[in-house]
LUMKEKE-592050 format. One record per atom (N, C-alpha, C): residue in one letter; x, y, z. Coordinates in steps of 0.02 Angstrom, whole numbers, plus 50000, padded with zeros to 5 digits. Each point is the difference from the previous one (the first is absolute). Layout:
aXYZ
...
//
This chain:
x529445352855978
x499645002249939
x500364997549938
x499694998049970
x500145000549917
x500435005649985
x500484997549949
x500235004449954
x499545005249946
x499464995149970
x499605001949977
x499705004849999
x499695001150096
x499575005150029
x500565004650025
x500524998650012
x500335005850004
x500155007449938
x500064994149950
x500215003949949
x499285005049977
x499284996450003
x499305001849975
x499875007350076
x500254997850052
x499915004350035
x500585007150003
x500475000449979
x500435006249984
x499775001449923
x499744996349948
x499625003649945
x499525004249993
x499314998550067
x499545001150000
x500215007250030
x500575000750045
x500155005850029
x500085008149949
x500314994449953
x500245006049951
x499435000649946
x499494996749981
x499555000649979
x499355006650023
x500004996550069
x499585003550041
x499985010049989
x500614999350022
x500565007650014
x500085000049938
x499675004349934
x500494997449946
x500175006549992
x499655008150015
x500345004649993
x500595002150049
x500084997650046
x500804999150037
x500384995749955
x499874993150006
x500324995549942
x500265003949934
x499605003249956
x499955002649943
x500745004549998
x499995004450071
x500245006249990
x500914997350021
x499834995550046
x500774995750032
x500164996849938
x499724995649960
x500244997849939
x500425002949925
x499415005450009
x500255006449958
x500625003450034
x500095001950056
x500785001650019
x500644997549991
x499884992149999
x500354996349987
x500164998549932
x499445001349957
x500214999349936
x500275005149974
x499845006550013
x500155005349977
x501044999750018
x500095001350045
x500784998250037
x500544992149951
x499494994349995
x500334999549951
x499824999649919
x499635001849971
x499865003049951
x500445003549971
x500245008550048
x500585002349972
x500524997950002
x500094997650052
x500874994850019
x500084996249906
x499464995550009
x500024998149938
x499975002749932
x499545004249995
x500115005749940
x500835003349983
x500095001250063
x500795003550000
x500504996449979
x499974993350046
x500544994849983
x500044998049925
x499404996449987
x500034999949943
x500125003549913
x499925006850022
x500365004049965
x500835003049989
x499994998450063
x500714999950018
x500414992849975
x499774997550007
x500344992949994
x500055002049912
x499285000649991
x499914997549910
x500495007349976
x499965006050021
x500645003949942
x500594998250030
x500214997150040
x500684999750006
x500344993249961
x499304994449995
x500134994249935
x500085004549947
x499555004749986
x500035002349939
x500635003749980
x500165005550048
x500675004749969
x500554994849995
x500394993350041
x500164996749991
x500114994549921
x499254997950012
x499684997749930
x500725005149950
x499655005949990
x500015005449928
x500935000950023
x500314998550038
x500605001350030
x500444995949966
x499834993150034
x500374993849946
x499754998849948
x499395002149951
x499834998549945
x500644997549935
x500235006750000
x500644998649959
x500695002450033
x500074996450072
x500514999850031
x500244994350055
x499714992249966
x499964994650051
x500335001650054
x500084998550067
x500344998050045
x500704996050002
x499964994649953
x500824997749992
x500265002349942
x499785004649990
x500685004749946
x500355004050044
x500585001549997
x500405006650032
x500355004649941
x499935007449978
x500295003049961
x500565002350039
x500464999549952
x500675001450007
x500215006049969
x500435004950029
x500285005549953
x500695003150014
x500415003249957
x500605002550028
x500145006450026
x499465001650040
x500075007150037
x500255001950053
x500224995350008
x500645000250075
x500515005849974
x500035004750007
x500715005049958
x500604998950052
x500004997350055
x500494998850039
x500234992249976
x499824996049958
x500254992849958
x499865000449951
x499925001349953
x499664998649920
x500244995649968
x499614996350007
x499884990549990
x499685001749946
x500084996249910
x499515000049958
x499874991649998
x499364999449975
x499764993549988
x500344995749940
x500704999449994
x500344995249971
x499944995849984
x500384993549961
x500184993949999
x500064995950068
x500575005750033
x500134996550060
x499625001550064
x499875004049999
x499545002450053
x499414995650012
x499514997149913
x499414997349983
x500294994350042
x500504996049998
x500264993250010
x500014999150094
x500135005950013
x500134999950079
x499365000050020
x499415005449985
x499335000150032
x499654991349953
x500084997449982
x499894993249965
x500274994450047
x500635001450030
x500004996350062
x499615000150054
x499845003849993
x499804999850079
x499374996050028
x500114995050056
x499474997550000
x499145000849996
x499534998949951
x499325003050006
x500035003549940
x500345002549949
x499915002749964
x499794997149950
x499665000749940
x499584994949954
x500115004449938
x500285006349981
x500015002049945
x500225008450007
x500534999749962
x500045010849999
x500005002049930
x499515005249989
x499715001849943
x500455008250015
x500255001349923
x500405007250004
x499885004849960
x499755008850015
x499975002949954
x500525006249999
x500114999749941
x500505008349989
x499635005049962
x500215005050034
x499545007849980
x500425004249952
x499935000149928
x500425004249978
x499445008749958
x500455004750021
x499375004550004
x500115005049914
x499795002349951
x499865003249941
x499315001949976
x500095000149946
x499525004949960
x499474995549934
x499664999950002
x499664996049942
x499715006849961
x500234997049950
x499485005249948
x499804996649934
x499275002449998
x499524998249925
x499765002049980
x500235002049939
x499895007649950
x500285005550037
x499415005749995
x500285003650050
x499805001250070
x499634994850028
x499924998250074
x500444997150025
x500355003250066
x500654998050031
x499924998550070
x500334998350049
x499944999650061
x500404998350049
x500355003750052
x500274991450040
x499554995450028
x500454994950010
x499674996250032
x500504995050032
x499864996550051
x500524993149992
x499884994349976
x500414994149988
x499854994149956
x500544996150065
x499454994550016
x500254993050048
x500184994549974
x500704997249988
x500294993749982
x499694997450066
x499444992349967
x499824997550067
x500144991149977
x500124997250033
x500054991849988
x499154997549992
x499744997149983
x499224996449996
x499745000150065
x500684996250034
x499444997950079
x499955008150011
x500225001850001
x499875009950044
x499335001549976
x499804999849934
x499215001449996
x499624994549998
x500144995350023
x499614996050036
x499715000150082
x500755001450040
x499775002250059
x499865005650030
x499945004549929
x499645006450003
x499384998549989
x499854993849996
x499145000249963
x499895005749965
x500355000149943
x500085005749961
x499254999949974
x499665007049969
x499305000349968
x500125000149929
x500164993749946
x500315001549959
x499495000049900
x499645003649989
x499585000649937
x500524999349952
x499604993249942
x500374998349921
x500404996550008
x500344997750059
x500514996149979
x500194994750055
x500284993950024
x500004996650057
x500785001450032
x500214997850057
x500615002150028
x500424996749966
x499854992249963
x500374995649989
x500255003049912
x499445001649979
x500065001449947
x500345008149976
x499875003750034
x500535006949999
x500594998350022
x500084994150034
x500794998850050
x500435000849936
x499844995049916
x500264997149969
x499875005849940
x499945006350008
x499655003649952
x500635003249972
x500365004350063
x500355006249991
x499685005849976
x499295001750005
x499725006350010
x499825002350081
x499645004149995
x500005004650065
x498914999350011
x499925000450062
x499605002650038
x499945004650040
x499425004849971
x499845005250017
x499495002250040
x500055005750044
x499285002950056
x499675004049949
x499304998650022
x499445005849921
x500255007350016
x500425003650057
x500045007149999
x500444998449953
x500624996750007
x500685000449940
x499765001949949
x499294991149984
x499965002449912
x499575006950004
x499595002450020
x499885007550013
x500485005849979
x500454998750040
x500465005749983
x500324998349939
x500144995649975
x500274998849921
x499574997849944
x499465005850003
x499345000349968
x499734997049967
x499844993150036
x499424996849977
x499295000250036
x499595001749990
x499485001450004
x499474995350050
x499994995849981
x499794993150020
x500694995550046
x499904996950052
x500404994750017
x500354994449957
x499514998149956
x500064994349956
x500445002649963
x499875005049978
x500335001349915
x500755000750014
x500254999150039
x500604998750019
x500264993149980
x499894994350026
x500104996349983
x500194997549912
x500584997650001
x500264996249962
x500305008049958
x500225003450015
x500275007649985
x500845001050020
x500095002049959
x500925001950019
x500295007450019
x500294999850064
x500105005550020
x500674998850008
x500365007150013
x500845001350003
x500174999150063
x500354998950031
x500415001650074
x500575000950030
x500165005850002
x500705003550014
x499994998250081
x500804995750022
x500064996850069
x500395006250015
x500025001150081
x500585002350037
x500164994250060
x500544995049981
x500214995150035
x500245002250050
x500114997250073
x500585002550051
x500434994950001
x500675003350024
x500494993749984
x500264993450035
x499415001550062
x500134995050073
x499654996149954
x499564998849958
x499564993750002
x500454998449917
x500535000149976
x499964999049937
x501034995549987
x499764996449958
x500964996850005
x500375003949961
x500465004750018
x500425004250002
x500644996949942
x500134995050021
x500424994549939
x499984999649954
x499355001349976
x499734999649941
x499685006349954
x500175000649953
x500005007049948
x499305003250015
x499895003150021
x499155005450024
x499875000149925
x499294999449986
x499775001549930
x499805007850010
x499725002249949
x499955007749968
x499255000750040
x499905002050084
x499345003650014
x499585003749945
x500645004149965
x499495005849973
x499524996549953
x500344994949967
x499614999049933
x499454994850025
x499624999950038
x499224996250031
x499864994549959
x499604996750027
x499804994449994
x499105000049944
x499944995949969
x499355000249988
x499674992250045
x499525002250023
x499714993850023
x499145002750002
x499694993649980
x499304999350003
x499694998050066
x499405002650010
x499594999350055
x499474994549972
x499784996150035
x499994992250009
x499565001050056
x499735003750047
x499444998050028
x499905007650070
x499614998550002
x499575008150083
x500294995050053
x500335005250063
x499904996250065
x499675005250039
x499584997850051
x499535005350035
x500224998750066
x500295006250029
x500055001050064
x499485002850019
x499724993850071
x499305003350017
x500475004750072
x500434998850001
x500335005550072
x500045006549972
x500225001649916
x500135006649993
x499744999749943
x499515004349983
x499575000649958
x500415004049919
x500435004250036
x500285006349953
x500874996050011
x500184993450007
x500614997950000
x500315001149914
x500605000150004
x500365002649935
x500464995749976
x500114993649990
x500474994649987
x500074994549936
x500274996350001
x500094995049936
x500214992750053
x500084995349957
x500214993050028
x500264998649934
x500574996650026
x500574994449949
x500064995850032
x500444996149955
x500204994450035
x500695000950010
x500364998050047
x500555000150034
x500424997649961
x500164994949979
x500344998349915
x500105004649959
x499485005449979
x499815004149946
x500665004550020
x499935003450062
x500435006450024
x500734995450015
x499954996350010
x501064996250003
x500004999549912
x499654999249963
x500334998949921
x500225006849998
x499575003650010
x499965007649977
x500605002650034
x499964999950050
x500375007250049
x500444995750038
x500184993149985
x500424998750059
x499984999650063
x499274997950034
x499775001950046
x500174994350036
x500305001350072
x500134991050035
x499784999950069
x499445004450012
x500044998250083
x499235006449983
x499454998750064
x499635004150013
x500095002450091
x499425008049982
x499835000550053
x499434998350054
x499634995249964
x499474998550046
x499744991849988
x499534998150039
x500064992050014
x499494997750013
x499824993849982
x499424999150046
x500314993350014
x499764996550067
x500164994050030
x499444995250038
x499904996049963
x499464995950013
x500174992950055
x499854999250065
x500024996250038
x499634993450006
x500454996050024
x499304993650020
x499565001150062
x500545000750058
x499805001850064
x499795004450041
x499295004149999
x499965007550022
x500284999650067
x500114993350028
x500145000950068
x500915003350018
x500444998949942
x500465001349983
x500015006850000
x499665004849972
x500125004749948
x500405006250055
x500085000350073
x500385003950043
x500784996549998
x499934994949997
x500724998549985
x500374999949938
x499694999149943
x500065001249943
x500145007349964
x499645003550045
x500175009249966
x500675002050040
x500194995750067
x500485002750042
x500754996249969
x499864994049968
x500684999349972
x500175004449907
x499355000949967
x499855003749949
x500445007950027
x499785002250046
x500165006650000
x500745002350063
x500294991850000
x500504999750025
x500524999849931
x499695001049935
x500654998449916
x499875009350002
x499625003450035
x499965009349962
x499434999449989
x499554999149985
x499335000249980
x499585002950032
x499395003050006
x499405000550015
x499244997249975
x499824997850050
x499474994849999
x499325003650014
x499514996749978
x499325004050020
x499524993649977
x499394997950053
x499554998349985
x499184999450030
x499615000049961
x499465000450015
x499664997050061
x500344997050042
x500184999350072
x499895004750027
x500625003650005
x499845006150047
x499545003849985
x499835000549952
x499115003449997
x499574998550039
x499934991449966
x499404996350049
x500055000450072
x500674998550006
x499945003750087
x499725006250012
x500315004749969
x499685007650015
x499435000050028
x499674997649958
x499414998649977
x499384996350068
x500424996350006
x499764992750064
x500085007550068
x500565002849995
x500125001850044
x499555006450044
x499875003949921
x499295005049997
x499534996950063
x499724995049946
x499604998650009
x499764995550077
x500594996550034
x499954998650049
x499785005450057
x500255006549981
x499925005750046
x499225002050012
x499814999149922
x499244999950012
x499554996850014
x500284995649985
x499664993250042
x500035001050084
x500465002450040
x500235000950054
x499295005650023
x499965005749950
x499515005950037
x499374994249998
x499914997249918
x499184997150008
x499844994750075
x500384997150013
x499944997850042
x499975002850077
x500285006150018
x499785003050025
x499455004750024
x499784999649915
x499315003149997
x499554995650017
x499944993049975
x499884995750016
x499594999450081
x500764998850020
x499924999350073
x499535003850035
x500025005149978
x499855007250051
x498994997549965
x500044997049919
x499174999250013
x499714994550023
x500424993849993
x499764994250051
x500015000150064
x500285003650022
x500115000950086
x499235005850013
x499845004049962
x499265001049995
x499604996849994
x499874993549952
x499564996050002
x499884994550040
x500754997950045
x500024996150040
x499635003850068
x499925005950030
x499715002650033
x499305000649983
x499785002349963
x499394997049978
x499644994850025
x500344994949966
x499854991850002
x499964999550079
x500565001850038
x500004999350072
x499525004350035
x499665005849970
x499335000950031
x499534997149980
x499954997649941
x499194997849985
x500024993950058
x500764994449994
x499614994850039
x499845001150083
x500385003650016
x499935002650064
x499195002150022
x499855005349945
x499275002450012
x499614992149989
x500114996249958
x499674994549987
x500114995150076
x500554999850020
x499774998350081
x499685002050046
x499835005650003
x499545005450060
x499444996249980
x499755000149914
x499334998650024
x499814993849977
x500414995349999
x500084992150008
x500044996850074
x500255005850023
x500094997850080
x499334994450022
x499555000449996
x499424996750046
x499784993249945
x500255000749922
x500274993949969
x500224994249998
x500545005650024
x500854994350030
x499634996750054
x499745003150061
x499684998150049
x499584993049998
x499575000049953
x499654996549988
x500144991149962
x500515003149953
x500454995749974
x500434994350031
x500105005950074
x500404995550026
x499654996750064
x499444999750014
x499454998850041
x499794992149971
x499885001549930
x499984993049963
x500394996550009
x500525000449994
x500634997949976
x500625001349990
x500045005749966
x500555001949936
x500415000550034
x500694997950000
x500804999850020
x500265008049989
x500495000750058
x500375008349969
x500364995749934
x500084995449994
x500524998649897
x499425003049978
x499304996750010
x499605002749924
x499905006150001
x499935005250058
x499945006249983
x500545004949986
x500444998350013
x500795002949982
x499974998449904
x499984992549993
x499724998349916
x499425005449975
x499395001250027
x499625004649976
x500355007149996
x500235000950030
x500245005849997
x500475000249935
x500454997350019
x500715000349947
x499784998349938
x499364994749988
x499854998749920
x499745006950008
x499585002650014
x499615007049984
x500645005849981
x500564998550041
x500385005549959
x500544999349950
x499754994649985
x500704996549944
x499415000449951
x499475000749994
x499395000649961
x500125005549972
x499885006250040
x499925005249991
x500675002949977
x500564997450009
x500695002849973
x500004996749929
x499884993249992
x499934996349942
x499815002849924
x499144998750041
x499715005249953
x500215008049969
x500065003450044
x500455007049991
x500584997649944
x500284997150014
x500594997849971
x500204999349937
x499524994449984
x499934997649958
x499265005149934
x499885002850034
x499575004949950
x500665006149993
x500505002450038
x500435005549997
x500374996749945
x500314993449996
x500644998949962
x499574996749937
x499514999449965
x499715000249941
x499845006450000
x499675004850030
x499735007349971
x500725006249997
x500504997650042
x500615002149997
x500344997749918
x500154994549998
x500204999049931
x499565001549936
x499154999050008
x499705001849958
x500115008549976
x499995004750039
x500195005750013
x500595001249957
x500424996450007
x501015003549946
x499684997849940
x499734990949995
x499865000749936
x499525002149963
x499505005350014
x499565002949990
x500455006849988
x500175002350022
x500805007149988
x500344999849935
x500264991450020
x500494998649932
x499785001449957
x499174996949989
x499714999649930
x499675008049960
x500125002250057
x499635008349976
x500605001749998
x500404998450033
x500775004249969
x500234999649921
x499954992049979
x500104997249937
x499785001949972
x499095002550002
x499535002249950
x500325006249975
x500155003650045
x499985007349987
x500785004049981
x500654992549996
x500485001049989
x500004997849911
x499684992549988
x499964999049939
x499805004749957
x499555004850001
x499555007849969
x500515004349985
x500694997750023
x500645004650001
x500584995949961
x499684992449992
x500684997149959
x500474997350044
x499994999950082
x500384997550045
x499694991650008
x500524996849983
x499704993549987
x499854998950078
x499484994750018
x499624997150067
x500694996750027
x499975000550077
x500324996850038
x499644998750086
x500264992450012
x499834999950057
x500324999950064
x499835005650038
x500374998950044
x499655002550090
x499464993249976
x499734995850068
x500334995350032
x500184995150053
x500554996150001
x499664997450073
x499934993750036
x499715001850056
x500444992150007
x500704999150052
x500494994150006
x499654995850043
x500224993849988
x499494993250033
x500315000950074
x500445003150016
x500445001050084
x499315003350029
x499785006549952
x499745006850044
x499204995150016
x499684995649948
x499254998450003
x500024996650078
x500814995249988
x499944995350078
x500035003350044
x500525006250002
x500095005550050
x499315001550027
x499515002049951
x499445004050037
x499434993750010
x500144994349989
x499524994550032
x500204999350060
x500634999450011
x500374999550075
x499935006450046
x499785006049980
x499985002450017
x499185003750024
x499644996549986
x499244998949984
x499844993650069
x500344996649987
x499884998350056
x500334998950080
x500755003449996
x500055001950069
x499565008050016
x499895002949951
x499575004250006
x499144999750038
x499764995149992
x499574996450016
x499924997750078
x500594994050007
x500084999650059
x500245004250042
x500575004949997
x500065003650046
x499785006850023
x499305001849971
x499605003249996
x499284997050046
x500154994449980
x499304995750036
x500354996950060
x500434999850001
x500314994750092
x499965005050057
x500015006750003
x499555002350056
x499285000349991
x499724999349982
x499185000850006
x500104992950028
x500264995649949
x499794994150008
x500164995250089
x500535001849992
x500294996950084
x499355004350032
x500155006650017
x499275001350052
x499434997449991
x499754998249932
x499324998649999
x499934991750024
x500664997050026
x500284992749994
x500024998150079
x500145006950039
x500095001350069
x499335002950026
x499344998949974
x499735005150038
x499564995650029
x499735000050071
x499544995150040
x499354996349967
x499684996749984
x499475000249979
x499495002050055
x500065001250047
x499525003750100
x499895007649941
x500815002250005
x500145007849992
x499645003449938
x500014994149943
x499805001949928
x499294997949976
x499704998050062
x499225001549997
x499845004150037
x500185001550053
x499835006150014
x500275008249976
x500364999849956
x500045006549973
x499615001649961
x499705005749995
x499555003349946
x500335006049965
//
């Protein structure tokens, strides 16, 4: 036989039968439909929390700090020079925390104020209103969070800007050169605010920014407690924190999040797939009765078929196209009405989050691994669903299969 008539003759089958067909197809789609609905939601928030994770915490940065209380390592001259060796490193950005009081008029507050070098609010992807990094670097005023100017009553965010406020330091003496004559804490500083920085992590944060220059004129300041370290090589960055936190240090980076994270999420991935399983292994039973019943009463068919002619290859082929058909189809209507489905979710999610001021996000996600996964899996699905019907209907006499009724 023809390929041709093989293929026109397992169509006509499923044509014929179309409310068996209909209902075997629909099982199949339904099974992966959700597989796919699931996955793909899964996949897409775990891009997403990720996404919102490293936003403003790349991957080859590592923050550095001196909270080891069993070494207390400050971020020095010399210290900066040693983590600067080390191979992979591309830049260490340093800030010092010195903590007091600002007051204007009679609105007062603590707060703290950060001696930071430029690159530090740079690889803070700092959120910085009025003023540029490059251009405050060279200012010697301060940047402020809108609660600060809040509490030192200005009314408005803005109206802060370009305004002079007081600031009484309480220095500590690990970070400061001792050699050299301490100036008068009590009598504060005046310095102007020069621009808003918006922490979208803490809404109600309470702080200032300097420049790191500003606080060594002032206070004698020669070493910080915190760091940031910018890499070339993420592939590095385990060996890089282990000779880092072999000088006293402690290291932290947005790494071990993303793992966390990966790691979650692998677990759930582990049940969906289980769930999975437990509904394709339903639809594969299915599939393995319809064609079965579709042999009983093909029997005197086959018979005939093979009376003509027809080879057990072509009816084993009829068979197996008929169920690679029927898995196909299923299939391929599940993993479009499956994905159509999240992003049909997403978008009513968005609608009804924007009405609240929560800006839209997406987090549908469906990986080019999982689409091949379930084509490959579509069609051993197919065949090994259809290779028993098919071998018997391949083995059966053509004497025997005209005479059955």
């Amino acid at each position: 036989m023809k390929m041709s008539s093989v293929l026109l003759i397992g169509y006509r089958n499923i044509a014929i039968n179309r409310t068996r067909s209909f209902l075997t197809i629909g099982g199949v789609s339904i099974g992966i439909g959700i597989i796919t609905f699931l996955i793909s939601i899964g996949f897409g928030v775990q891009a997403m929390v990720i996404r919102e994770v490293t936003k403003n915490n790349p991957t080859e940065i590592i923050d550095v700090s001196n909270e080891n209380l069993e070494n207390f390592v400050v971020l020095n001259e010399e210290t900066v020079g040693k983590i600067k060796s080390i191979s992979g490193v591309k830049s260490v950005e340093v800030s010092a925390n010195v903590g007091g009081k600002f007051i204007n008029g009679e609105s007062q507050t603590d707060a703290i104020l950060y001696g930071v070098t430029p690159g530090y609010l740079k690889l803070s992807n700092a959120n910085i209103e009025s003023i540029s990094v490059d251009a405050f670097a060279s200012s010697g005023g301060i940047i402020v969070t809108p609660r600060l100017a809040a509490l030192l009553g200005f009314e408005k965010t803005q109206d802060a800007i370009g305004k002079e406020v007081q600031y009484f330091a309480v220095v500590t003496k690990d970070i400061v050169d001792t050699s050299v004559e301490a100036k008068d804490q009590q009598a504060g500083q005046t310095v102007k605010i020069l621009g808003i920085i918006n922490d979208s992590s803490k809404a109600d944060a309470v702080y200032a920014y300097t420049m790191l220059e500003t606080l060594k004129n002032e206070y004698n300041i020669t070493a910080g407690q915190k760091g940031k370290i910018l890499i070339g090589d993420i592939a590095k960055i385990d060996m890089i924190r282990s000779q880092i936190e072999q000088l006293g240090l402690v290291t932290e980076s947005v790494v071990d999040t993303v793992n966390d994270i990966n790691s979650f999420f692998s677990i759930v991935r582990v049940v969906l797939i289980v769930f999975g399983t437990i509904i394709m292994s339903i639809s594969a039973m299915g599939m393995m009765n319809t064609l079965s019943v579709s042999l009983l009463q093909r029997t005197k068919e086959v018979g005939i078929l093979k009376a003509l002619g027809a080879k057990r290859t072509d009816i084993f082929k009829m068979f197996i196209f008929e169920a690679i058909l029927i898995s196909f189809s299923g299939g391929a209507i599940g993993l479009l009405g499956g994905y159509g489905m999240a992003k049909g979710l997403n978008a009513v999610i968005n609608i009804v989050s924007q009405r609240y001021g929560i800006p839209a996000a997406d987090f549908v996600f469906v990986p080019s691994v999982f689409v091949i996964a379930i084509v490959t899996f579509i069609v051993v699905l197919g065949v090994s669903t259809g290779l028993f019907p098919a071998r018997r209907a391949a083995k059966i006499h053509a004497l025997e299969a005209l005479r059955y009724e």
